[in-house]
C-alpha positions as CSV (number, residue, x, y, z in Angstrom):
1,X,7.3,-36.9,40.2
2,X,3.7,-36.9,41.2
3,X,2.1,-34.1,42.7
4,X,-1.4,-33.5,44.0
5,X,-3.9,-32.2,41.8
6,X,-4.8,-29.4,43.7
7,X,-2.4,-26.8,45.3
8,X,-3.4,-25.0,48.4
9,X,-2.8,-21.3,48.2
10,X,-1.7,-19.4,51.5
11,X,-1.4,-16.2,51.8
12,X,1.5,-14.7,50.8
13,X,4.1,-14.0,54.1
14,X,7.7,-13.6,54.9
15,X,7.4,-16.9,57.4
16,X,5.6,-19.0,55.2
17,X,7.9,-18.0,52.0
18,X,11.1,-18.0,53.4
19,X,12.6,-20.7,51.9
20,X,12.2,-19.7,48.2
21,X,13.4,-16.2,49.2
22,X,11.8,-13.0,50.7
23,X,8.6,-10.8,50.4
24,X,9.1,-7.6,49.5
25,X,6.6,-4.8,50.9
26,X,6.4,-1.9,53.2
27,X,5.5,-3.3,56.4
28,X,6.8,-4.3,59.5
29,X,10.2,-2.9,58.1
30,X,12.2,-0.8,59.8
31,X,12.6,2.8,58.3
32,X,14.2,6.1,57.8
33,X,13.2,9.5,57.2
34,X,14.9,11.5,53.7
35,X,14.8,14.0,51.6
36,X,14.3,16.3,54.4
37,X,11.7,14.4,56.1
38,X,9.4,14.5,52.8
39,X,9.4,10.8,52.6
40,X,10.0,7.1,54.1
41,X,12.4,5.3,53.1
42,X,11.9,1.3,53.9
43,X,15.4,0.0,53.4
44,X,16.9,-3.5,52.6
45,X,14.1,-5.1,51.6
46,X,15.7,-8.3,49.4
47,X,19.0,-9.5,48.6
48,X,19.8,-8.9,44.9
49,X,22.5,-12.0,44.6
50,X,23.9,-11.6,41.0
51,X,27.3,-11.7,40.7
52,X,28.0,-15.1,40.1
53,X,30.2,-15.2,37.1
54,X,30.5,-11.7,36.6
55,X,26.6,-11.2,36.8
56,X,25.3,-7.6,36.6
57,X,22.1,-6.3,38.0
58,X,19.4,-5.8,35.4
59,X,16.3,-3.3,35.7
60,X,13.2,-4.1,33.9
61,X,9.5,-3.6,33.5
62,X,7.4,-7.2,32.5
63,X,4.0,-6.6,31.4
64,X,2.0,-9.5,32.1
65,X,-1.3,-10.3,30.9
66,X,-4.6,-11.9,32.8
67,X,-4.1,-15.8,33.2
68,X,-6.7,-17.6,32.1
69,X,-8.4,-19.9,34.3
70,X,-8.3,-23.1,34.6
71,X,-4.4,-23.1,34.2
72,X,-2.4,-26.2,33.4
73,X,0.5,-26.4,35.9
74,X,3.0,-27.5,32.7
75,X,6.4,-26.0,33.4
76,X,8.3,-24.1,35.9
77,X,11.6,-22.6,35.5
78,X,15.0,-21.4,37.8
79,X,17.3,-19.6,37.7
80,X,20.6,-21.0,39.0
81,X,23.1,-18.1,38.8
82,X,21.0,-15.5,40.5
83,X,18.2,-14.1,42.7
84,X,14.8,-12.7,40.4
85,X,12.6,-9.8,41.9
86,X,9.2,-9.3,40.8
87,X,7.3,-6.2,42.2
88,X,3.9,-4.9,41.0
89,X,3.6,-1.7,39.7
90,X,-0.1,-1.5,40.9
91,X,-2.0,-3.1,43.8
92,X,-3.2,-6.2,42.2
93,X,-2.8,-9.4,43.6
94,X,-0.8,-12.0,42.0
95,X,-0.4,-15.7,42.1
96,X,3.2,-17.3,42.7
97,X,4.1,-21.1,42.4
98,X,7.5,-22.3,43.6
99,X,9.0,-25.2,44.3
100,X,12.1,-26.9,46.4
101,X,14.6,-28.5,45.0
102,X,14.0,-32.6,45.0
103,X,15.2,-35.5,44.2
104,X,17.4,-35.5,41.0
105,X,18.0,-31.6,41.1
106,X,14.3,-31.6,40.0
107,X,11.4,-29.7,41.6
108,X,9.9,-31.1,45.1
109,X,6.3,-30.6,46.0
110,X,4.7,-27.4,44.4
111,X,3.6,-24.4,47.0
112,X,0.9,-22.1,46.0
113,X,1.1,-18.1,47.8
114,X,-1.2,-15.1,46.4
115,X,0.0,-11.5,46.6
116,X,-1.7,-9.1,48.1
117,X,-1.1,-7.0,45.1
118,X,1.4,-4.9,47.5
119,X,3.7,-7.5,48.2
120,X,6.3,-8.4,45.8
121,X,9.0,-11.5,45.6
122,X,12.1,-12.0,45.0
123,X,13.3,-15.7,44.3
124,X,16.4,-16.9,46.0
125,X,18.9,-18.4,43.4
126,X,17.7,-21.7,42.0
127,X,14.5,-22.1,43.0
128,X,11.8,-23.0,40.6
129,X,8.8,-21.1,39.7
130,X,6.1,-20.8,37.3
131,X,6.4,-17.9,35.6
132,X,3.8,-14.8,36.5
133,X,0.7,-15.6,36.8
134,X,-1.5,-12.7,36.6
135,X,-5.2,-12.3,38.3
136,X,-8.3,-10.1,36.4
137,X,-5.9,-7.6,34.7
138,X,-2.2,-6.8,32.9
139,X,0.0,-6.0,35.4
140,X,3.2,-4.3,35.4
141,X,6.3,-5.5,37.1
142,X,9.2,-3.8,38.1
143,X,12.1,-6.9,37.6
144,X,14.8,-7.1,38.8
145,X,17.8,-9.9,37.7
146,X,20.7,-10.7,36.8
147,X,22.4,-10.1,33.2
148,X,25.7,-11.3,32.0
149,X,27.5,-14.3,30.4
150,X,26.6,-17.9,31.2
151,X,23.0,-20.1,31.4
152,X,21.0,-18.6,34.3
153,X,17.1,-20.3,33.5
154,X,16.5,-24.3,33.6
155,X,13.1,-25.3,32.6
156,X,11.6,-28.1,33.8
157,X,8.2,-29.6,32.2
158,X,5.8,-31.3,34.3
159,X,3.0,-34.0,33.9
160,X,0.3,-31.5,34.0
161,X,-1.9,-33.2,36.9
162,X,-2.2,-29.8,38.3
163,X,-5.1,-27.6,37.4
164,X,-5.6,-24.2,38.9
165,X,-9.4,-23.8,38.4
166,X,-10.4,-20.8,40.3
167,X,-8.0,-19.6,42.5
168,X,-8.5,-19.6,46.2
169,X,-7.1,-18.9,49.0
170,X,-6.8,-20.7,52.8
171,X,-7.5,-18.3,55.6
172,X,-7.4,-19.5,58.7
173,X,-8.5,-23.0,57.9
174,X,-11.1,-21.2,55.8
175,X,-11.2,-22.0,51.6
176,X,-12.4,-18.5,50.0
177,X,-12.5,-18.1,46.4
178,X,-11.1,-15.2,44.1
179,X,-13.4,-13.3,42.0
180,X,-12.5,-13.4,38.1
């Protein structure tokens, strides 16, 4: 497949990334009060889908280190038998990369979102994305996957036409770059 050699990135929202699977932040959420009314609880946020095959949920931190810029759009990856969650551990903003699924079970056109470094993701089953890609700093991640029996990543290399030079972001119509 061809794809463009530039990706526009849009902000990162629930609308605009709902078809690769849900943002996960405390927003516009409905929530409760706990613990006594010491502290807010924003509930349901994603939907951890794992148990294909037997699948078991799987906690995990991923430290990430800085990308460096320009990046090579090579690969992208899925993960078939379950849904991946990736929340910061800090406010710093992130880039995410998905794409549909195309023709041939292969990737479709690429989509380009940037955190806002309080949003996380969490990747519906089977759709492909590039793995983190870090901005300025390493970053911490709380993960959240599936373990168990069976093969739950595909890989898929691509041409390499795309080049992230330095990121930036389309508000409103409006190209703004992202300090390094």
């Amino acid at each position: 497949m061809t794809y463009p050699d530039a990706l526009l990135i849009q902000p990162l929202t629930a609308a605009a990334f709902a078809a690769f699977g849900e943002v996960i932040e405390a927003g516009e959420t409905p929530t409760f009060t706990i613990n006594d009314g010491q502290a807010q609880r924003f509930h349901d946020l994603a939907t951890v889908d794992i148990s294909t095959g037997g699948g078991h949920p799987l906690v995990s931190i991923v430290r990430s280190e800085p990308t460096d810029f320009p990046l090579t759009v090579c690969k992208i990856e899925r993960h078939p038998l379950g849904s991946q969650a990736f929340i910061p551990l800090g406010e710093y903003p992130f880039l995410i990369i998905v794409a549909p699924t195309g023709a041939d079970d292969l990737p479709g056109a690429l989509c380009a979102f940037l955190s806002n470094g309080r949003q996380g993701v969490n990747y519906k089953p089977g759709v492909w994305h590039h793995p983190l890609i870090t901005l300025n700093q390493t970053t911490d991640f709380l993960v959240i996957d599936r373990g168990g029996v069976g093969d739950n990543c595909d890989v898929n290399e691509l041409d390499g036409s795309i080049v992230v030079n330095t990121p930036a972001i389309d508000i409103d119509g409006n190209r703004q770059q992202l300090s390094q």
